[in-house]
C-alpha positions as a LaTeX table, in Angstrom:
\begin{tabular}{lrrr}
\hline
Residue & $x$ (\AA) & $y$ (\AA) & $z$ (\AA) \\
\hline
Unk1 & $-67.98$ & $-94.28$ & 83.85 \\
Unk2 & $-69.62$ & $-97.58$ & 82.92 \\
Unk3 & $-68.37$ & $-99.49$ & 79.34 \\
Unk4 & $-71.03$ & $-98.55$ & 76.65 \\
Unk5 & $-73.02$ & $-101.71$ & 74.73 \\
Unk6 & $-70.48$ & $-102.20$ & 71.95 \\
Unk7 & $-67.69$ & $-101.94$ & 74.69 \\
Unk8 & $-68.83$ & $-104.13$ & 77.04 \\
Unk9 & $-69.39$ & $-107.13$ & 74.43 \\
Unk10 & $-65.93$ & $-106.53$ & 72.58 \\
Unk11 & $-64.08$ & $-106.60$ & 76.58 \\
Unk12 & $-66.57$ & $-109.59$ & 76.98 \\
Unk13 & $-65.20$ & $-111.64$ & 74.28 \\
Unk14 & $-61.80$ & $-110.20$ & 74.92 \\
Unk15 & $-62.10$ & $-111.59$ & 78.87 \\
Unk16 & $-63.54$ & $-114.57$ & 78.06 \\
Unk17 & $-60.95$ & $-115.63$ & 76.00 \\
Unk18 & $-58.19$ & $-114.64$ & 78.21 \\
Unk19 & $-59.26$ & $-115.95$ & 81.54 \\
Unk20 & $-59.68$ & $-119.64$ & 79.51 \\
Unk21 & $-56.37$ & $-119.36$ & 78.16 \\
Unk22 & $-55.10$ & $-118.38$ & 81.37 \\
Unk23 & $-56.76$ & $-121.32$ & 83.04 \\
Unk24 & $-55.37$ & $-123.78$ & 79.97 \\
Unk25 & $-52.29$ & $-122.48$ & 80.17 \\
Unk26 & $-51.58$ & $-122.87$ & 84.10 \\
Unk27 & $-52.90$ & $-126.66$ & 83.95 \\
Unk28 & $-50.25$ & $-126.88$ & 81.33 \\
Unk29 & $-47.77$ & $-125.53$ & 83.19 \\
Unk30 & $-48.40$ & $-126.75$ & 86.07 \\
Unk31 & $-48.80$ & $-130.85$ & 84.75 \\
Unk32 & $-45.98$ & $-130.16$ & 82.33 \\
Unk33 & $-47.89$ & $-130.93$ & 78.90 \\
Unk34 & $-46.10$ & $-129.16$ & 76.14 \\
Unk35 & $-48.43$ & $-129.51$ & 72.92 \\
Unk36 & $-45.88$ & $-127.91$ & 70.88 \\
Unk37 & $-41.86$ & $-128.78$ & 70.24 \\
Unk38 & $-40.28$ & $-129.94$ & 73.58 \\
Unk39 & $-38.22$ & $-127.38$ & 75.86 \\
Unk40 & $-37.59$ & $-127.13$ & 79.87 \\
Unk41 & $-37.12$ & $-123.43$ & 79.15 \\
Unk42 & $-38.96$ & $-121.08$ & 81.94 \\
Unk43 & $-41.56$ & $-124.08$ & 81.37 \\
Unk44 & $-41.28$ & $-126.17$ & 84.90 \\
Unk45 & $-43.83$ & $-128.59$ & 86.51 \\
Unk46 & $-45.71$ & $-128.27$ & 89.23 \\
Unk47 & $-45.69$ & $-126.10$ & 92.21 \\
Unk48 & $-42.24$ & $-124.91$ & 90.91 \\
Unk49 & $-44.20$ & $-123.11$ & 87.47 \\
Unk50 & $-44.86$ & $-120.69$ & 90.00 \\
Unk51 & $-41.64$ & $-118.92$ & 90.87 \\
Unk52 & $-41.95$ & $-117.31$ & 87.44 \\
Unk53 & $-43.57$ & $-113.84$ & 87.44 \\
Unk54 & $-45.01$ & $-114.78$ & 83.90 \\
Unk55 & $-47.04$ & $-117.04$ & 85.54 \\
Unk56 & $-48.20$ & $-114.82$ & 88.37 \\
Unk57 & $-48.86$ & $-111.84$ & 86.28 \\
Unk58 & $-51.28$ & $-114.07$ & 84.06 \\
Unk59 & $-52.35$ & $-116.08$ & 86.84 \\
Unk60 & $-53.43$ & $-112.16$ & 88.23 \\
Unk61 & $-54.90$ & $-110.88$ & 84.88 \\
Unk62 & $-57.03$ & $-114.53$ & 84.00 \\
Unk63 & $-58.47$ & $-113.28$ & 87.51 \\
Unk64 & $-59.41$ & $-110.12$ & 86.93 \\
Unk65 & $-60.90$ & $-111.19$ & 83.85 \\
Unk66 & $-62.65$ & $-113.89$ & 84.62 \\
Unk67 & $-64.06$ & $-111.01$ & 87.56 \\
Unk68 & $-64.70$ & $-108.46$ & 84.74 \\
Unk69 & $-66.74$ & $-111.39$ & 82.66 \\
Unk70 & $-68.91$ & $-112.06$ & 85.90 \\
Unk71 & $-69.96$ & $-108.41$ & 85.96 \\
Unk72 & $-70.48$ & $-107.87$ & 82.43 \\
Unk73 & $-72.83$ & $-109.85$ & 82.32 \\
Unk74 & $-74.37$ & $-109.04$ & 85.27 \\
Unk75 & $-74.30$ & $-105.29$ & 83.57 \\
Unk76 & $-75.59$ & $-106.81$ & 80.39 \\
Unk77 & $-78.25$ & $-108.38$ & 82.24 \\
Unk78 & $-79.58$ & $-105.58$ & 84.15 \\
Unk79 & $-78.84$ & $-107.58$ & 87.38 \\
Unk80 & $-76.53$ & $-104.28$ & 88.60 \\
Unk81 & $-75.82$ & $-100.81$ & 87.24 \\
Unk82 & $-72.39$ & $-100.45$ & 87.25 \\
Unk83 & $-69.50$ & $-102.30$ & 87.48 \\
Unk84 & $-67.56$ & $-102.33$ & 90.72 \\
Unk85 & $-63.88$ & $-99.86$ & 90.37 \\
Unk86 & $-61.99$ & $-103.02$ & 92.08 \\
Unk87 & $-62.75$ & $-104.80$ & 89.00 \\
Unk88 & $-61.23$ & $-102.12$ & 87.08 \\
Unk89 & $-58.20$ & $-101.50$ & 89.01 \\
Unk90 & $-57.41$ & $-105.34$ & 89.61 \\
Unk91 & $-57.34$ & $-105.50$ & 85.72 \\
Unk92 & $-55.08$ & $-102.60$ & 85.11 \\
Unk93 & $-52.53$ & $-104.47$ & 87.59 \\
Unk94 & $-52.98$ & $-107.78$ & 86.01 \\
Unk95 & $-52.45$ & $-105.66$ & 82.50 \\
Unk96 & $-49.55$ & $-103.97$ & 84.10 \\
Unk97 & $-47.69$ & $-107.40$ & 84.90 \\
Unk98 & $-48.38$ & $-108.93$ & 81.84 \\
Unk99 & $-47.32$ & $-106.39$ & 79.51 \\
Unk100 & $-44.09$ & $-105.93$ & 81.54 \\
Unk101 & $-43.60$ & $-110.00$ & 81.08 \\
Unk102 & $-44.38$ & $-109.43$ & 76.95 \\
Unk103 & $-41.46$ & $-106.83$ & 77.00 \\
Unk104 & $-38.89$ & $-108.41$ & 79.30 \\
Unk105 & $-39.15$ & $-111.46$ & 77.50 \\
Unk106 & $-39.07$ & $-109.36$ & 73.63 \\
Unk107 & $-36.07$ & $-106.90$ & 74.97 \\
Unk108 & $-34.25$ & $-108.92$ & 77.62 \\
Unk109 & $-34.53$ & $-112.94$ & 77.52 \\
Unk110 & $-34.95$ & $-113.03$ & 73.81 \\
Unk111 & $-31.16$ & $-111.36$ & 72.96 \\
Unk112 & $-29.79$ & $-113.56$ & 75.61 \\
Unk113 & $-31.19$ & $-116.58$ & 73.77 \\
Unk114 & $-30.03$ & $-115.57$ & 70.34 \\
Unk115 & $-31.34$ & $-117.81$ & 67.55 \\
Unk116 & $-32.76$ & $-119.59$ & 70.07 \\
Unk117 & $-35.70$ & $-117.12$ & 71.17 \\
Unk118 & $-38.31$ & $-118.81$ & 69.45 \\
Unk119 & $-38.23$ & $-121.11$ & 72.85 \\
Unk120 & $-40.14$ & $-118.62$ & 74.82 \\
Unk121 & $-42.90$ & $-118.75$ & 72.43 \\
Unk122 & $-43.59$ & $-122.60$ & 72.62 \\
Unk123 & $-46.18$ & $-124.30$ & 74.17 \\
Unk124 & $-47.76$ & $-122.21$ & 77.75 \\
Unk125 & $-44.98$ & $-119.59$ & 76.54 \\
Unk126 & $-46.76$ & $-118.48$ & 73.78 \\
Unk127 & $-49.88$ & $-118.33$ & 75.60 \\
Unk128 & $-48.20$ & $-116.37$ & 79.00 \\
Unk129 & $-45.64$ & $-114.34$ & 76.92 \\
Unk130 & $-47.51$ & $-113.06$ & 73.91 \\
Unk131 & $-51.22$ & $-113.97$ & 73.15 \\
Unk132 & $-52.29$ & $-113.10$ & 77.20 \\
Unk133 & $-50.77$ & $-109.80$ & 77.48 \\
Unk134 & $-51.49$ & $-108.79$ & 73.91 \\
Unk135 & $-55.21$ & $-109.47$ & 74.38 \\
Unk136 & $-55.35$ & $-108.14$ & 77.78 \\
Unk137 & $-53.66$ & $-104.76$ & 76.71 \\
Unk138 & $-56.23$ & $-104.06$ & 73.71 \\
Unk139 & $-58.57$ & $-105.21$ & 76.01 \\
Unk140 & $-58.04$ & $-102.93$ & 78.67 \\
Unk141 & $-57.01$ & $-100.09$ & 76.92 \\
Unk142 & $-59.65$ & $-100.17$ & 74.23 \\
Unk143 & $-62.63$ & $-101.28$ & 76.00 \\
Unk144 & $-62.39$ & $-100.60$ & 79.51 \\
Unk145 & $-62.99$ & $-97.38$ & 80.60 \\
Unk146 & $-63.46$ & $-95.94$ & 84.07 \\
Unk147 & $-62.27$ & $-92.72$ & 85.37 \\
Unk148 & $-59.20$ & $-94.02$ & 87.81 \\
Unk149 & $-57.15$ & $-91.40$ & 89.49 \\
Unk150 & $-53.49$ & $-90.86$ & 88.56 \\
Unk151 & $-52.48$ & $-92.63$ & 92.28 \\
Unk152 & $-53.57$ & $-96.04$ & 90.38 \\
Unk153 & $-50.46$ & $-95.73$ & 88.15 \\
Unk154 & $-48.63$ & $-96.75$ & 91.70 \\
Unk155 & $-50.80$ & $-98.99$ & 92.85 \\
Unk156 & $-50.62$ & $-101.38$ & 89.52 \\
Unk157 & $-47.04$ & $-101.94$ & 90.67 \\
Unk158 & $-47.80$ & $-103.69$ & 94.10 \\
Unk159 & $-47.46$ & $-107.10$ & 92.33 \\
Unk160 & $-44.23$ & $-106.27$ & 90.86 \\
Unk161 & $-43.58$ & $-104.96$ & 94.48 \\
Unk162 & $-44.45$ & $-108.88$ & 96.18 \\
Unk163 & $-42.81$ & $-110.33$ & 93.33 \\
Unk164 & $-39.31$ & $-108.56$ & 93.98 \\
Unk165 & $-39.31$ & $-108.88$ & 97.92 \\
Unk166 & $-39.72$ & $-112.64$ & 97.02 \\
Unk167 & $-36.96$ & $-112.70$ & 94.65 \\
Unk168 & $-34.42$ & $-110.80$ & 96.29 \\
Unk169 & $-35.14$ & $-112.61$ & 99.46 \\
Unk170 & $-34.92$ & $-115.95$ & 97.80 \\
Unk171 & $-31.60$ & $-114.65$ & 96.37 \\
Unk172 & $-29.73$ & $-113.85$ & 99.33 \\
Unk173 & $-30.40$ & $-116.65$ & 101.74 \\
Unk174 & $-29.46$ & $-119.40$ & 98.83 \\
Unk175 & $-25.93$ & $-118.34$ & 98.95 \\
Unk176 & $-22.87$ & $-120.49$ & 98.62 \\
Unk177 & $-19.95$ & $-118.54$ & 100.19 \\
Unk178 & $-21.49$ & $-115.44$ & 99.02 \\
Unk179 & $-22.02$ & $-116.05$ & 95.41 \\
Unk180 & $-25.81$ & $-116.63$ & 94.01 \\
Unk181 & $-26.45$ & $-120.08$ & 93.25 \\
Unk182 & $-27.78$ & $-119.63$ & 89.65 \\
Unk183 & $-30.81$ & $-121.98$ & 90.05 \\
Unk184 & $-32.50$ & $-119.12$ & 92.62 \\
Unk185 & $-31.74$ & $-116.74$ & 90.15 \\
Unk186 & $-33.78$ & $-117.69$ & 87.48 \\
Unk187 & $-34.36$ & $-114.58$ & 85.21 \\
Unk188 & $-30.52$ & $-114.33$ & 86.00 \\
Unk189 & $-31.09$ & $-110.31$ & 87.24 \\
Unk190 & $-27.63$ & $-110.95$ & 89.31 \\
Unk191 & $-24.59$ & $-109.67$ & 87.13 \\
Unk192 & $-21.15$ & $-109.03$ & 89.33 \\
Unk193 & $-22.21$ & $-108.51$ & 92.88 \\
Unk194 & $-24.90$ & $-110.26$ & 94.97 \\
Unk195 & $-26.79$ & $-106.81$ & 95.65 \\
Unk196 & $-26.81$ & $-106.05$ & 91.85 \\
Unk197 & $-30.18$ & $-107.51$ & 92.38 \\
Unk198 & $-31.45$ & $-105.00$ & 94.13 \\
Unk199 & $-30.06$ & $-102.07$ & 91.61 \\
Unk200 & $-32.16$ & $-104.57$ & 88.65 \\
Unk201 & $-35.20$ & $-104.18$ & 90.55 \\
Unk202 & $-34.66$ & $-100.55$ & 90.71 \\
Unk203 & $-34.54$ & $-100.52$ & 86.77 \\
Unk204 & $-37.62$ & $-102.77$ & 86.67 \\
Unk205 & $-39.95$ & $-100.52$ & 88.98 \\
Unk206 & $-38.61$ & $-97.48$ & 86.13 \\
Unk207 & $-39.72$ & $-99.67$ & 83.44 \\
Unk208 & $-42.87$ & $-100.79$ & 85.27 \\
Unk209 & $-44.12$ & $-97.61$ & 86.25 \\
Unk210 & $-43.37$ & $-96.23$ & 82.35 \\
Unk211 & $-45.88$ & $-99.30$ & 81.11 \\
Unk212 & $-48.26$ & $-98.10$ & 83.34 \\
Unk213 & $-47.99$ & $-94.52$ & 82.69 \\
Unk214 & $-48.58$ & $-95.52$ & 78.86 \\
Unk215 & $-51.43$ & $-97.91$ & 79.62 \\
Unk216 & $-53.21$ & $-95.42$ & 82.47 \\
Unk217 & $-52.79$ & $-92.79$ & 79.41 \\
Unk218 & $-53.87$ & $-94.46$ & 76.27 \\
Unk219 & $-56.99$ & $-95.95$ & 78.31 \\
Unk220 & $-57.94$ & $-92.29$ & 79.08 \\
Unk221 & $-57.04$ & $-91.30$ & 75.17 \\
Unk222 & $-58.80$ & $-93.42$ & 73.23 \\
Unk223 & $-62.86$ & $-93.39$ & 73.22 \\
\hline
\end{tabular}
């Protein structure tokens, strides 16, 4: 089913503002301009920025949004009817990756950096690991409704699903007489054996799949 009037201007203002900051926050990235306190952490230059799935997801959801704006207004303007269910489903995906990134980075990289956490939420950081996939969850789940069948809860993990073929093949041709070089293995996933790797991603897809269980069920829940 289509949004109603007061849902499609709230997910209006709610894409709008995410598919800038997505756009801000990649040129940042990508040039290196840090307009908070200085760090290298997950926060590389050019073509490099986009090894991180952070930047992907986002990169995927300022997409989808920017997509979703198109159409709303389009809907708003009586120029269509309804909006396309691509829109829709490339949105839960991009909401999908990002809200995995806001909890990897809460649960996992944050205890590994101690006192130190408050580095991932400097500079593009803060925009790709907390204000992004905060506003694209409320958004999504709040304001966007359409009536997606349960198979979308395994679609939203293809990107998850490129994303880890890259990583573990990046992984295991960069050896050094079998041992990971660390720099390849970024979100350092690799603990003991090379082919841990493969046993994280397993634990990922879980967690992945739980996210978009929740999401796919509080979007139907709430009206």
């Amino acid at each position: 089913m289509d949004l109603n009037k007061s849902n499609i201007k709230k997910s209006l203002v709610f894409n709008s503002i995410i598919s800038i900051l997505v756009l801000l926050g990649t040129i940042f990235m990508y040039i290196g301009y840090q307009f908070m306190t200085n760090t290298t952490l997950l926060d590389n230059a050019g073509v490099e920025s986009f090894k991180f799935y952070t930047v992907d997801s986002n990169i995927i959801v300022g997409i989808a949004s920017l997509i979703m704006v198109i159409y709303e207004v389009l809907l708003m303007t009586k120029k269509i009817e309804k909006i396309p269910k691509y829109v829709y489903v490339l949105k839960y995906i991009g909401t999908v990756g990002v809200s995995l990134t806001f909890l990897v980075t809460l649960l996992y990289l944050a205890p590994l950096l101690g006192k130190n956490f408050i580095l991932l939420y400097v500079n593009t950081n803060l925009l790709f690991h907390l204000i992004v996939p905060v506003l694209s969850f409320i958004s999504y789940v709040g304001y966007e409704k359409e009536s997606l069948g349960f198979k979308y809860t395994f679609i939203s993990l293809i990107s998850m699903f490129i994303y880890a073929i890259y990583y573990i093949v990046n992984i295991l041709t960069h050896l050094d007489n079998g041992k990971v070089v660390k720099e390849y293995d970024w979100y350092g996933f690799v603990v003991g054996d090379t082919y841990s790797i493969i046993f994280a991603f397993i634990v990922i897809f879980i967690i992945t799949y739980l996210i978009s269980l929740l999401i796919y069920k509080l979007n139907k829940k709430l009206k």
